[in-house]
C-alpha positions as CSV (number, residue, x, y, z in Angstrom):
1,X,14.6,4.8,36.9
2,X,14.6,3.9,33.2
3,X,13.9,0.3,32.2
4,X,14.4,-1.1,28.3
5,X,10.9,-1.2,28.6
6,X,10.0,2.5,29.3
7,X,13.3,4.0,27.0
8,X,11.5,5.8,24.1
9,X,12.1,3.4,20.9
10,X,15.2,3.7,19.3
11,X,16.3,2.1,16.1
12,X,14.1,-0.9,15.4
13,X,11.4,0.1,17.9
14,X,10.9,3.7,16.0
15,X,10.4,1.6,12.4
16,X,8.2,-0.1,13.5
17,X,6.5,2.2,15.1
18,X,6.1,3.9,12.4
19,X,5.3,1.0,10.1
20,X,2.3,0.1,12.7
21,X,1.2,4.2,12.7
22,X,0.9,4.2,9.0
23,X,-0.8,0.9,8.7
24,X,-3.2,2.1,11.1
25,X,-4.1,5.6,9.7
26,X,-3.8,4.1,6.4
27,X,-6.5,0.7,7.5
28,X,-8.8,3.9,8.8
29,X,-8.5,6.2,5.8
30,X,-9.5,3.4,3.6
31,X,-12.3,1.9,5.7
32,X,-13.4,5.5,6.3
33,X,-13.8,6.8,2.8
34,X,-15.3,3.3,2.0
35,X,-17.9,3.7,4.4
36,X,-18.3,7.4,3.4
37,X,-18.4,6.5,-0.3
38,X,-21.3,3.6,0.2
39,X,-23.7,6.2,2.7
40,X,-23.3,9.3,0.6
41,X,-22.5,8.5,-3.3
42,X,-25.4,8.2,-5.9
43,X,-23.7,5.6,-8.4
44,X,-26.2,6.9,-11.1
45,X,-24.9,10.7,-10.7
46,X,-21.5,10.9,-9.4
47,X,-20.0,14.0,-8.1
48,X,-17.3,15.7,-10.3
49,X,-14.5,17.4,-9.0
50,X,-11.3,19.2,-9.8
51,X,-13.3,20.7,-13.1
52,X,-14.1,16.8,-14.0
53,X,-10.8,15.4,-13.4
54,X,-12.3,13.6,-10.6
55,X,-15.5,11.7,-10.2
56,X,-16.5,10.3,-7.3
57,X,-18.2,7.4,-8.7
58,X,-19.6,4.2,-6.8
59,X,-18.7,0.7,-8.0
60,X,-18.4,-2.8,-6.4
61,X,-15.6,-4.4,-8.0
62,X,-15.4,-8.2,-8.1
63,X,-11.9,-8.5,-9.6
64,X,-8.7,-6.4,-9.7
65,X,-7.2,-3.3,-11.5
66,X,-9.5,-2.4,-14.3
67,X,-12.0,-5.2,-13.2
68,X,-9.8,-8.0,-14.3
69,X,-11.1,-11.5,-12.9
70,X,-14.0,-10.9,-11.9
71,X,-15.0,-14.6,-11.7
72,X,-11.6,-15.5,-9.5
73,X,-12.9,-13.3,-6.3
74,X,-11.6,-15.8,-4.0
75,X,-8.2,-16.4,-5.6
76,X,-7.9,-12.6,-5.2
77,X,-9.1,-13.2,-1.5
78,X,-6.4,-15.7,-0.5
79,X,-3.5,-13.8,-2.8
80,X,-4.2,-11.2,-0.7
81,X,-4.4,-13.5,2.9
82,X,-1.2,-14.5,1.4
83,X,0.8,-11.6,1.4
84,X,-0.3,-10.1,4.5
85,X,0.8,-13.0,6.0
86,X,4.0,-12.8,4.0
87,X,4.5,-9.4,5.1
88,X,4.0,-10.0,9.2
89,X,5.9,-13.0,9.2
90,X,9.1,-12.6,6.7
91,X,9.0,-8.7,6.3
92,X,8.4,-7.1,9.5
93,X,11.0,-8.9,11.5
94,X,13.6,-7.3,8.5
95,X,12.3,-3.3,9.1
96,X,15.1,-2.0,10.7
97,X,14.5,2.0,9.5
98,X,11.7,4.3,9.8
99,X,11.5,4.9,5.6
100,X,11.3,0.8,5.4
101,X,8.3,0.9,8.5
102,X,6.5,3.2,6.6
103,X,6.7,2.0,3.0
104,X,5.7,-1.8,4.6
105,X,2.9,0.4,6.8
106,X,1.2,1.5,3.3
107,X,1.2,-2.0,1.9
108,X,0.1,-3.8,4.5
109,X,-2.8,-0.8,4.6
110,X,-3.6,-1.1,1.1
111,X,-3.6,-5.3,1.4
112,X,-5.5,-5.2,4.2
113,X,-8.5,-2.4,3.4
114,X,-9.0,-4.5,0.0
115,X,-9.0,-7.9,1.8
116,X,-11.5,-6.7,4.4
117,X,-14.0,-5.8,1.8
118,X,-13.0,-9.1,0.4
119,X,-13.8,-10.9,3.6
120,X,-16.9,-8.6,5.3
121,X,-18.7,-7.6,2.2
122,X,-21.6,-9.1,0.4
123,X,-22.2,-10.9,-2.3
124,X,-20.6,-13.4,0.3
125,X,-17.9,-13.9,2.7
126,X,-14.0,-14.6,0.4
127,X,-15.9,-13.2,-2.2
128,X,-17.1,-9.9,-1.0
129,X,-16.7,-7.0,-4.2
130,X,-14.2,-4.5,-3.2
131,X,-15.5,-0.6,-2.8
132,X,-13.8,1.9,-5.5
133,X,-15.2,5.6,-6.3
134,X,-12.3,7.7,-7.4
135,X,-12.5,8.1,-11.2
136,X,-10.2,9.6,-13.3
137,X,-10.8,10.0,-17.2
138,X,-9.4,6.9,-19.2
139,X,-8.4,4.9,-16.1
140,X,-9.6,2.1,-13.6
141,X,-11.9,3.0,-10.9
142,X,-9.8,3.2,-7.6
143,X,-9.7,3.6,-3.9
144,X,-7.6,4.5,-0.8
145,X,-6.3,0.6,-0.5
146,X,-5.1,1.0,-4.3
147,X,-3.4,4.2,-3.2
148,X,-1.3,2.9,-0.6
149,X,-0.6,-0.3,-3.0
150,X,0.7,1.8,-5.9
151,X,2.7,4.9,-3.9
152,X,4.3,1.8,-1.9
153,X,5.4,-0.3,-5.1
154,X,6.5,3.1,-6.7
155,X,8.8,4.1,-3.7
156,X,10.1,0.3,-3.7
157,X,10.8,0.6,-7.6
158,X,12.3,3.9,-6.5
159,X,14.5,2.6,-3.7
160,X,15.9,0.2,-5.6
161,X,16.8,2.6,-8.7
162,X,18.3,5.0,-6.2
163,X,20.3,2.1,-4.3
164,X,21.4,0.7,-7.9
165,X,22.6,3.9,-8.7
166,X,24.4,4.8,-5.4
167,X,26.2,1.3,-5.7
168,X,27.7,1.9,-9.5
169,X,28.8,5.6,-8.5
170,X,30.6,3.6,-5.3
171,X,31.8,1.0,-7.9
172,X,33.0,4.1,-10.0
173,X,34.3,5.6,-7.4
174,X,36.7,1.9,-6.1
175,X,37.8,1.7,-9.9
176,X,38.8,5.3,-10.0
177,X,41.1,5.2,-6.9
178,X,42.0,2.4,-8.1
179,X,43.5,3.6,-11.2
180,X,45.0,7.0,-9.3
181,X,46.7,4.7,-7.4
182,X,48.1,2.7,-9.7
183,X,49.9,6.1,-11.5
């Protein structure tokens, strides 16, 4: 006999499913490379890949995207606090589809791999200098937290476009009939 309990997730339950799967793989890849990066990487000679389009260069960044406040570690620290919390208290109640779980599930991943080098790595705890070593030619040094960050904001930006776009061809559509049914 079947309970609620023991159905397989339907609905809400597969979304967030799926938000919680991605967070997790996401929280791993991150930590992973991270830990990877700081064992095998030589900051002084940094492997290049992809014919040089890649480096696999070693830094300990202090501040944000392109090493922007670097004296503010801690503000960066509790931003980020801030909208984890933001996003398990006001966001994931709201995920109702699978697309929405996993788009939430890469942000919260990419928040969360950044704040835990915030929080666990030296110089000192809120402070700690976040691990980046992907390198690309005239661009900021990156990881697999800033990944998640930027493909989520891109498919939110997305979304919202598509969503936009569907609503004024829907709008379009209303006037249209509209008009045919006025002749």
């Amino acid at each position: 006999m079947e309970t609620a309990a023991t159905t397989p997730a339907t609905g809400r339950g597969r979304a967030v499913v799926t938000l919680v799967s991605v967070f997790l793989l996401g929280l791993l890849l991150d930590q992973g490379s991270k830990i990877l990066a700081v064992r095998e990487l030589d900051p002084q000679n940094p492997p290049a890949l992809l014919g040089g389009l890649l480096h696999l260069k070693l830094i300990r960044n202090p501040g944000a995207a392109f090493s922007m406040g670097t004296s503010v570690t801690i503000v960066f620290t509790l931003l980020a606090m801030a909208a984890l919390v933001f996003c398990v208290v006001w966001l994931v109640p709201k995920v109702t589809t699978r697309a929405q779980g996993f788009v939430l599930g890469m942000a919260m991943a990419g928040i969360a791999g950044n704040l835990i080098d915030r929080i666990a790595r030296g110089p000192a705890p809120l402070r700690g200098h976040v691990v980046d070593f992907f390198a690309v030619p005239h661009f900021a040094i990156f990881n697999v937290a800033d990944i998640f960050l930027t493909l989520a904001a891109a498919l939110v930006i997305l979304w919202t476009v598509r969503e936009s776009l569907l609503e004024r061809c829907d709008d379009k559509a209303l006037e249209d009939t509209g008009r045919a049914a006025k002749d």
